[in-house]
MIRO-844283 format. One record per residue (C-alpha): residue in one letter; x, y, z. Coordinates in steps of 0.2 Angstrom, whole numbers, plus 2048, in hexadecimal, padded with zeros to 3 digits. Layout:
AXYZ;...
% end
This chain:
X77F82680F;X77B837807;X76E8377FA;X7778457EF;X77C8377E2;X78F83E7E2;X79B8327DB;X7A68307EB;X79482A7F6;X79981A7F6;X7AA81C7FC;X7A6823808;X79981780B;X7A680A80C;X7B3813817;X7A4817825;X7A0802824;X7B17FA824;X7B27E882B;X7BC7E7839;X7C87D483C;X7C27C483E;X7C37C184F;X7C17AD84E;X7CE7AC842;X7DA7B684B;X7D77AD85E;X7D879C853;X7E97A184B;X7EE7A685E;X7E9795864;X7F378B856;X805796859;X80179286B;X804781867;X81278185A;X82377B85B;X82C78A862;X82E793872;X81F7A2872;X8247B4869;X8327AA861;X82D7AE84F;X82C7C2856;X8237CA846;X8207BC83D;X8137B784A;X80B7C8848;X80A7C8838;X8017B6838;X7F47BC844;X7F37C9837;X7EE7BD82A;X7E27B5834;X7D97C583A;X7D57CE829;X7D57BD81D;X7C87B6829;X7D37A4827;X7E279B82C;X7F27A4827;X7F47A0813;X7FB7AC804;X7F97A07F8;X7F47AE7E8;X7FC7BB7EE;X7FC7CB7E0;X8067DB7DD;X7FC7E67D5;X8057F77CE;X7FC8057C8;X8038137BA;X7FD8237B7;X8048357B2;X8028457BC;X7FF8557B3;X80B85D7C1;X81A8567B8;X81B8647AC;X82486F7B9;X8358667B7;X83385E7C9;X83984E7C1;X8498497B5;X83E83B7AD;X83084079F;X81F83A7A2;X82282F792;X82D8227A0;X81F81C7A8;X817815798;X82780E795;X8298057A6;X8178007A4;X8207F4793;X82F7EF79C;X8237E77AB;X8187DF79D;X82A7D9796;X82E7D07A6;X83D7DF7A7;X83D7E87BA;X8417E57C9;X8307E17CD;X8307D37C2;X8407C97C9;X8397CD7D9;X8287C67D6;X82F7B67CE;X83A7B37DE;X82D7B27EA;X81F7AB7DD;X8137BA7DD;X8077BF7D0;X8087CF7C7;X7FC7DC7C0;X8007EA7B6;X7F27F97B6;X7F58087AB;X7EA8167AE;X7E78207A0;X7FA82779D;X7F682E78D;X7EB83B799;X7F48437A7;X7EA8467B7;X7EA85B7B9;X7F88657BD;X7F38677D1;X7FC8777D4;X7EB87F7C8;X7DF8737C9;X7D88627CF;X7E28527C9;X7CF8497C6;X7BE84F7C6;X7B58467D4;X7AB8387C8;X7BD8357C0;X7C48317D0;X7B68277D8;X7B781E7C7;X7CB81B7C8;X7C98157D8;X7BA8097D4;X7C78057C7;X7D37FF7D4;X7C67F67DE;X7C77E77CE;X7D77E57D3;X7D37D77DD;X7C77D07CF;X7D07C27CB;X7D57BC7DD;X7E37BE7EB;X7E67BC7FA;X7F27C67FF;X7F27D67F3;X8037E27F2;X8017F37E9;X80C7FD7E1;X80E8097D3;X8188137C6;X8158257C0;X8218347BC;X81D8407C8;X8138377D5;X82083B7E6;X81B84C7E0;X8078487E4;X80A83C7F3;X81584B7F9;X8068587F8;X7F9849800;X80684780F;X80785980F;X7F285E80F;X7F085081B;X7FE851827;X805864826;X81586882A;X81E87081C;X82286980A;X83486780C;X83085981A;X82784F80B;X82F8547FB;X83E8487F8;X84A8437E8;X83B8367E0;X84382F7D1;X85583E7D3;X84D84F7D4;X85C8597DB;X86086B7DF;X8558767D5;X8498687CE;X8478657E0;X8448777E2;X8368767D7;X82E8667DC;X82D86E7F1;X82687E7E8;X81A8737DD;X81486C7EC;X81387D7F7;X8078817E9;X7FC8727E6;X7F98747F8;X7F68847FA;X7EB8867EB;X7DF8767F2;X7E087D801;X7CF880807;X7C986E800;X7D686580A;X7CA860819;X7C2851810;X7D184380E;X7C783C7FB;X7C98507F6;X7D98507FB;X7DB8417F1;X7D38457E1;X7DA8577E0;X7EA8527E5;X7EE8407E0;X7EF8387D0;X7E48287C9;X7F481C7D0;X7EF8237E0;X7DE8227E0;X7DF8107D5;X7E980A7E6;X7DD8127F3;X7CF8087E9;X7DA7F87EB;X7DD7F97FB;X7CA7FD800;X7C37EF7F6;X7CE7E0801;X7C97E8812;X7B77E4809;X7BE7D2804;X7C77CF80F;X7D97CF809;X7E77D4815;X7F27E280B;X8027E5809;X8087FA805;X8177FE7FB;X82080E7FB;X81F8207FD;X8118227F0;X8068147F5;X807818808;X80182A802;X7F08207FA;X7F0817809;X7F1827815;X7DF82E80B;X7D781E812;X7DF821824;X7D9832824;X7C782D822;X7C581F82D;X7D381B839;X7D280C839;X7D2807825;X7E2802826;X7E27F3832;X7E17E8823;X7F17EE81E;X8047EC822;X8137F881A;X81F7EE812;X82F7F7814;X83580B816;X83C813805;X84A81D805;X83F82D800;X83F83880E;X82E83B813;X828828815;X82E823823;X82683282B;X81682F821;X81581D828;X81782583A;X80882C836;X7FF81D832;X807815843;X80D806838;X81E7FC838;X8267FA828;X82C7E9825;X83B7EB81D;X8467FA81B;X8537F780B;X857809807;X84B8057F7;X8408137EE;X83F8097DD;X82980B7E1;X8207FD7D3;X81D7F67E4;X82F7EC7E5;X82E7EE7FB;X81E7E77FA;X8227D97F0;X8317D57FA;X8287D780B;X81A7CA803;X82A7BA804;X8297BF818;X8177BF818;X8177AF80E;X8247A681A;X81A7AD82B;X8097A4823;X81379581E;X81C795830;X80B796839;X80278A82E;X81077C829;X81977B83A;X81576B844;X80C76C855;X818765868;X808758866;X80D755854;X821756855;X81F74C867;X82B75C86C;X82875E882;X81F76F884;X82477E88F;X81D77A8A3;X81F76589E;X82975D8AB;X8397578A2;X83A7438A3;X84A73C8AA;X8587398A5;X8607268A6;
% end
């Protein structure tokens, strides 16, 4: 650990000394679908995704708390048109979730999660990263300590998400400074930018890029002069239940660009994690080729306030209950595959 005393030490403490999975849970969890009532691979990815559970909770497949956790925060890169909603909007949605009024909400009652609301400072904008960095480095390590509480009050299965006008814009130039290519193949609509407010949100982009662009080599500068406190809030989250060991389920385009910070730095910090569906933005599918994952679900949704991770948490829920609550052949008295079949009289 480097003795400089600079706020991101500790991360990158952290992301050297992951734990890896819980190997006794996950042979145990192998054991038990062995002997469930059901011809082997049957259940397909709900199988999977109960090993899953096992390996990185340490326990038998259970989400019995599961959380959705949305961050908000304002991106000073929004006042170069690259958006047909006004910073103002995410405070606004930030009331309407406390109200019990979005999507997230109905979804969240439907499938009995919990739900927790994180605004970050929306009165301040991050700075406008086509000129300068979104966060000094101690304000970022300090937003993503932030999101580290996340989990204060206890889950077991977390799902992130978030809201914040102009925040496709950031994960764009994150895909972008870790990934290359050009800026058209990550810029997409967001929230409706069209024609020449799409123009201007692929030349913000170009920009940011290009202005960071001998500080892009270390993925937590990339994060704190390109991203935005939602971002780093997430990345936090997300590093603090590989600690604690809470499997984690990634939302959208936005998220999956908090996520892709953590990738970056050790390979293998995502293998706590799972991407609950594709959105319709154009660039995350491609962003989530990159991480090597397999989106759950693929609705043709780009809401973001982490509506495709609550929605893939009800198949995450039914592949726990499937591998904890089905009854053993020894239980059911069902014959097993390789039994000799008794007689028929």
């Amino acid at each position: 650990m480097s003795m400089s005393g600079l706020p991101f030490d500790d991360f990158r403490a952290l992301l050297r000394e992951l734990p890896g999975p819980d190997t006794r849970a996950l042979v145990a969890a192998r054991e038990r679908d062995k002997q469930l009532t059901k011809p082997a691979g049957s259940l397909g990815r709900l199988e999977e995704i109960a090993f899953w559970l096992a390996a990185w909770s340490g326990r038998q497949p259970a989400v019995n708390r599961p959380l959705v956790a949305i961050f908000a925060g304002n991106h000073g890169v929004a006042r170069h048109g690259i958006t047909p909603y006004p910073p103002s909007v995410t405070q606004q949605m930030v009331e309407n979730f406390a109200a019990g009024g979005a999507a997230i909400n109905q979804i969240c009652a439907a499938y009995d999660l919990g739900l927790k609301i994180f605004d970050l400072a929306l009165d301040y904008p991050t700075g406008d990263i086509t000129s300068e960095a979104a966060l000094s480095e101690r304000d970022c390590a300090a937003t993503m300590a932030f999101g580290m509480e996340a989990i204060a009050g206890g889950t077991d299965l977390l799902c992130i998400g978030e809201m914040g006008i102009g925040n496709t814009t950031v994960a764009a130039a994150i895909n972008l400074a870790l990934y290359g290519g050009e800026a058209e193949d990550w810029v997409g609509p967001g929230t409706g930018s069209h024609g020449e407010m799409l123009e201007r949100k692929i030349a913000a982009v170009k920009q940011a890029v290009a202005f960071h662009k001998d500080h892009l080599s270390d993925p937590l500068e990339v994060l704190r002069r390109l991203g935005g406190r939602e971002v780093a809030a997430m990345a936090g989250a997300i590093l603090a239940c590989r600690v604690e060991k809470i499997p984690v389920l990634i939302d959208g385009y936005v998220a999956t660009a908090a996520a892709s910070i953590l990738k970056a730095a050790n390979p293998a910090a995502l293998d706590h994690c799972l991407i609950g569906h594709v959105s319709a933005e154009p660039g995350h599918l491609r962003a989530i080729e990159k991480l090597g994952k397999t989106p759950l679900l693929a609705l043709g949704m780009r809401l973001g306030e982490g509506t495709g991770a609550a929605l893939a948490a009800g198949i995450v829920k039914a592949a726990a209950a499937c591998h904890s609550g089905m009854a053993t052949f020894a239980q059911a008295g069902v014959t097993t595959a390789g039994q000799p079949v008794p007689h028929q009289h």
